[in-house]
DRENDO-945240 format. One line per field, with one value per atom (N, C-alpha, C, O, CB): residue in one letter; atom name; x, y, z. Coordinates in steps of 0.1 Angstrom, whole numbers, plus 2048, in hexadecimal, padded with zeros to 3 digits. Glycine has a CB too. Layout:
<torvos>
aa = c(A ...) $
at = c(CA ...) $
X = c(X ...) $
Y = c(Y ...) $
Z = c(Z ...) $
</torvos>
This chain:
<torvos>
aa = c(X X X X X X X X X X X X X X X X X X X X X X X X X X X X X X X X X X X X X X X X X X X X X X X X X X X X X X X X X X X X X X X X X X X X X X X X X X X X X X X X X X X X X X X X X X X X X X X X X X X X X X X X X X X X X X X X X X X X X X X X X X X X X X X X X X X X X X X X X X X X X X X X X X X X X X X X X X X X X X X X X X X X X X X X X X X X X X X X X X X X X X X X X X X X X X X X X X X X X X X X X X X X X X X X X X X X X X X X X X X X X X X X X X X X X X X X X X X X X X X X X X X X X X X X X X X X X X X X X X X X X X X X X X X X X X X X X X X X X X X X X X X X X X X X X X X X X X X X X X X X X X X X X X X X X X X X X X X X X X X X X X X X X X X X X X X X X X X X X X X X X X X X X X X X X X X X X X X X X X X X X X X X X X X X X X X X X X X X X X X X X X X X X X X X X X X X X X X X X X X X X X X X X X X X X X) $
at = c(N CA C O CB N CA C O CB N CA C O CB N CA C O CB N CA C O CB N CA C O CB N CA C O CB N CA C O CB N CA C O CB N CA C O CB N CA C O CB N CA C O CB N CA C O CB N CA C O CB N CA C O CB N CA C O CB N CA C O CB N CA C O CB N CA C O CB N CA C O CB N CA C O CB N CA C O CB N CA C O CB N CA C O CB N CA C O CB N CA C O CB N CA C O CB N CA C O CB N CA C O CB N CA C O CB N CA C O CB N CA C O CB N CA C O CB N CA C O CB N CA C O CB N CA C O CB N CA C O CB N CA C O CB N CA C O CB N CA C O CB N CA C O CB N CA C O CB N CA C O CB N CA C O CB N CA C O CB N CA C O CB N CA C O CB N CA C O CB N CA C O CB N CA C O CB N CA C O CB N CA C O CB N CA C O CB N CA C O CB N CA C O CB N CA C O CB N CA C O CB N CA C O CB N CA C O CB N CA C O CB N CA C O CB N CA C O CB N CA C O CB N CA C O CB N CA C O CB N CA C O CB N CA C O CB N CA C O CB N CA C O CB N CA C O CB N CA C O CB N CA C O CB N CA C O CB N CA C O CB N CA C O CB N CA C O CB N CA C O CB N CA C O CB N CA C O CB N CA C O CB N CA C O CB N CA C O CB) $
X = c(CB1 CB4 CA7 C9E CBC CA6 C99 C9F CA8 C89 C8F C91 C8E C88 C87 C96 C8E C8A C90 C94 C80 C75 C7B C77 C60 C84 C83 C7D C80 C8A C70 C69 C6C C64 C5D C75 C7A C7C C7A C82 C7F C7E C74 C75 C85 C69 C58 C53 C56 C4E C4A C41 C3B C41 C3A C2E C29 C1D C18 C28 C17 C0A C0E C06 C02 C17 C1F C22 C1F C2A C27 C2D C24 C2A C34 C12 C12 C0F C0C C08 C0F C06 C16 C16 BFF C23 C2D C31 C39 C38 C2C C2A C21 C23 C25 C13 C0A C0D C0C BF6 C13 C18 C23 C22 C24 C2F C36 C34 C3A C3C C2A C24 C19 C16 C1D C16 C0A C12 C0E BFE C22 C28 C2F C3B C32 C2D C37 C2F C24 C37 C38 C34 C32 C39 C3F C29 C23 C33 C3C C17 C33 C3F C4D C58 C43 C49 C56 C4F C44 C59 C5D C5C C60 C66 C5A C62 C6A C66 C5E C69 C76 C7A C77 C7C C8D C6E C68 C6F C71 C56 C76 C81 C79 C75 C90 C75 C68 C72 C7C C5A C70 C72 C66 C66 C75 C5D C55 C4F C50 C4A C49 C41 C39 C30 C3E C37 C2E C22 C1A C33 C1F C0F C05 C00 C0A C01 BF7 BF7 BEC BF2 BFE C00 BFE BF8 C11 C06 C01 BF0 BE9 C0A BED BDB BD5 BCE BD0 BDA BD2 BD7 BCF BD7 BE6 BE5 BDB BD4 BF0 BDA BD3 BC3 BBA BD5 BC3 BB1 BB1 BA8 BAB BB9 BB8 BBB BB8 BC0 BC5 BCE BCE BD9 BE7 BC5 BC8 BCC BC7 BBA BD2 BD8 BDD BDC BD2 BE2 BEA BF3 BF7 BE3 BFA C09 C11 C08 C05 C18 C28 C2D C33 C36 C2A C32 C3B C37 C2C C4A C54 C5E C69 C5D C55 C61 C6D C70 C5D C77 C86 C92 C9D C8B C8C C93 C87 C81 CA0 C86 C78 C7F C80 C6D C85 C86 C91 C98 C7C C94 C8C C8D C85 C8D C95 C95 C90 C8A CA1 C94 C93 C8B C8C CA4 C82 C7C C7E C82 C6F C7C C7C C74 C75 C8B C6F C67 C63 C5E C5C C65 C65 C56 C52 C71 C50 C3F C40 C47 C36 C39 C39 C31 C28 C39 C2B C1E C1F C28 C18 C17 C17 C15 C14 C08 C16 C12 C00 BF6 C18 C04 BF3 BEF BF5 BEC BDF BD5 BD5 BDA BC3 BCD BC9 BB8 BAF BCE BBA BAF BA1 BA4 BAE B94 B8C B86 B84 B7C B87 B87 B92 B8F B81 B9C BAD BB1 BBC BB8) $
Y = c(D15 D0C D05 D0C D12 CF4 CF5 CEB CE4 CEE CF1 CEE CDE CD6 CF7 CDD CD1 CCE CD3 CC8 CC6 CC7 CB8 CB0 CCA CB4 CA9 CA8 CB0 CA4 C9F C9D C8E C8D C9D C87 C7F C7F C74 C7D C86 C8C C92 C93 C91 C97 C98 C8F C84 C9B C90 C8C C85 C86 C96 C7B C7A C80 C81 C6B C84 C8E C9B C9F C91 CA2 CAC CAD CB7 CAD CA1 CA3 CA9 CB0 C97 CA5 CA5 CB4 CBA C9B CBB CCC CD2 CDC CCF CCB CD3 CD1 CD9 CD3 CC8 CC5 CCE CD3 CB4 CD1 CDA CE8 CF2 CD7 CEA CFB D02 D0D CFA CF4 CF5 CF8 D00 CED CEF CEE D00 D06 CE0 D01 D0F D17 D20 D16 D1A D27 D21 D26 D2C D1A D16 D23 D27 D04 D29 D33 D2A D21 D3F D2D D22 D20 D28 D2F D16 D0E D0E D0F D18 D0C D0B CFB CF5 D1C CF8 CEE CEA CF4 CE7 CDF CDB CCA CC3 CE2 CC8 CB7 CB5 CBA CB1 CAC CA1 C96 C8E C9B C96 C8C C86 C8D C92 C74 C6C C62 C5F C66 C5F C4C C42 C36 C49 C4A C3E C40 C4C C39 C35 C41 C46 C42 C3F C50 C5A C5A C64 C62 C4F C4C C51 C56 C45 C50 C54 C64 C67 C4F C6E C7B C80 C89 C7D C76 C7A C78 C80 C6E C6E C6F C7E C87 C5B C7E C8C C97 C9F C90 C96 CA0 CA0 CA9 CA2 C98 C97 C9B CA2 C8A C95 C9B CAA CB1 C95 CB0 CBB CC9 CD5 CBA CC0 CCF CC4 CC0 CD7 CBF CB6 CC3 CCE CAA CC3 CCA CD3 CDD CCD CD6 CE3 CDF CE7 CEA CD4 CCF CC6 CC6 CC5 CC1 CB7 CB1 CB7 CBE CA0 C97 C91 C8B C8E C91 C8C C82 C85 C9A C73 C6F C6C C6A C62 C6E C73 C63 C5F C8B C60 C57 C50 C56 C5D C3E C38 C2B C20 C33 C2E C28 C1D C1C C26 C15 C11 C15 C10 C06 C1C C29 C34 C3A C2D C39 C48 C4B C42 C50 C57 C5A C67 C70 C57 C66 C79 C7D C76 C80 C86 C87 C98 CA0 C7E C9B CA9 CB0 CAC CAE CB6 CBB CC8 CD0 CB6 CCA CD7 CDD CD6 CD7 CEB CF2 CF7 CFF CFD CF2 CF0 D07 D10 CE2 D0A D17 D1A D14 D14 D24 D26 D23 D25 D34 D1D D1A D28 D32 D15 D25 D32 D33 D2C D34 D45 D45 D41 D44 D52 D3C D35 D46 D51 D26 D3F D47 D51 D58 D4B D4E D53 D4F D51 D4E) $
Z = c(770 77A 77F 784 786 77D 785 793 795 77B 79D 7AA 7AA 7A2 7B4 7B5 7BA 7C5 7CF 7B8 7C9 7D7 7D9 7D1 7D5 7E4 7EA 7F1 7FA 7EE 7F4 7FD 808 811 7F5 806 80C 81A 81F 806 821 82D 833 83F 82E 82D 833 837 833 82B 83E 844 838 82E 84B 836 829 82C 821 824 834 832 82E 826 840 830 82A 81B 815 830 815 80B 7FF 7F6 809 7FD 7EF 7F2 7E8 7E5 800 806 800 7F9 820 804 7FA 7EC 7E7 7FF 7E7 7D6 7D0 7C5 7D3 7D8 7CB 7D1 7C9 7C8 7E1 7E3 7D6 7D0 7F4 7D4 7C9 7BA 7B3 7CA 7B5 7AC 7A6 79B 7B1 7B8 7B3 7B1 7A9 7BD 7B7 7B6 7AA 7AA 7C2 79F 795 78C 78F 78E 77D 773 768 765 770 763 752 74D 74C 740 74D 742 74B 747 731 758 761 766 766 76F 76C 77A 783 788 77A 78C 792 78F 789 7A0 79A 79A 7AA 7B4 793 7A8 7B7 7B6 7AD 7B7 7C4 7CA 7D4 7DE 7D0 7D2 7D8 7DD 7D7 7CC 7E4 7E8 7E5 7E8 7F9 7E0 7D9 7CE 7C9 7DF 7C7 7BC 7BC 7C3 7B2 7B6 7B5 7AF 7AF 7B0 7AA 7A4 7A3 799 7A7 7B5 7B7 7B6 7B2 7C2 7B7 7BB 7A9 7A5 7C5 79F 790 78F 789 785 794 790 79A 796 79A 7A3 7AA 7A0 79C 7BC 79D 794 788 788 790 780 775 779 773 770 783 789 78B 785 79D 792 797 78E 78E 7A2 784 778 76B 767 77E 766 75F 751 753 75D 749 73F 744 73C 735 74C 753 758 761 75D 757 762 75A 751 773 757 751 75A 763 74C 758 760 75A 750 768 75E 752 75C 761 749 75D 766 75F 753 76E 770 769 772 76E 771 77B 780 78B 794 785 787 78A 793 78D 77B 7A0 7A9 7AA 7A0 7AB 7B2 7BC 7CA 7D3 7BB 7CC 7D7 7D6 7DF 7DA 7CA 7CA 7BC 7B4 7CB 7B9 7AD 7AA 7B1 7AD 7A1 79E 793 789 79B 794 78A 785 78D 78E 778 778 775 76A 76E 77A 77C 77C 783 78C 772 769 76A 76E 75D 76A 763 759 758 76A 74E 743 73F 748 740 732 72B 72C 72D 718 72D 731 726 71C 735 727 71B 714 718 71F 703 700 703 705 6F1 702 70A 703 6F7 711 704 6F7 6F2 6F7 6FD 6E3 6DA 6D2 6C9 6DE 6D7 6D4 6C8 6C4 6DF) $
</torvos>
């Protein structure tokens, strides 16, 4: 079953502090679905800065109210030299 985090009712200084809370308690190759009323753009570039090859963004529904989008933590790397 995966979760989903509507953030639509937060605050917006809150939302992306409960997007990566969600994201850190995720297990390699699990995820959840983010429920936005806007898009999420900017929050994909921080991801990519911050976990660049470590996370899955798979938008799933791209507005014009509502978005969703399913954000993953990817399988752990192997370790170098493996």
């Amino acid at each position: 079953m995966t979760t989903e985090l509507d953030v639509r009712a937060e605050a917006p200084a809150r939302r992306h502090e409960l997007i990566f809370e969600t994201y850190g308690a995720l297990a390699p190759g699990t995820s959840f679905v983010l429920v936005n009323d806007h898009d999420p753009k900017p929050l994909y570039y921080q991801f990519a800065a911050e976990h660049a090859g470590e996370f899955a963004w798979e938008p799933l529904e791209q507005g014009p109210t509502t978005w969703r989008v399913r954000i993953g933590r990817t399988d752990a790397p192997p370790e170098p030299g493996s």
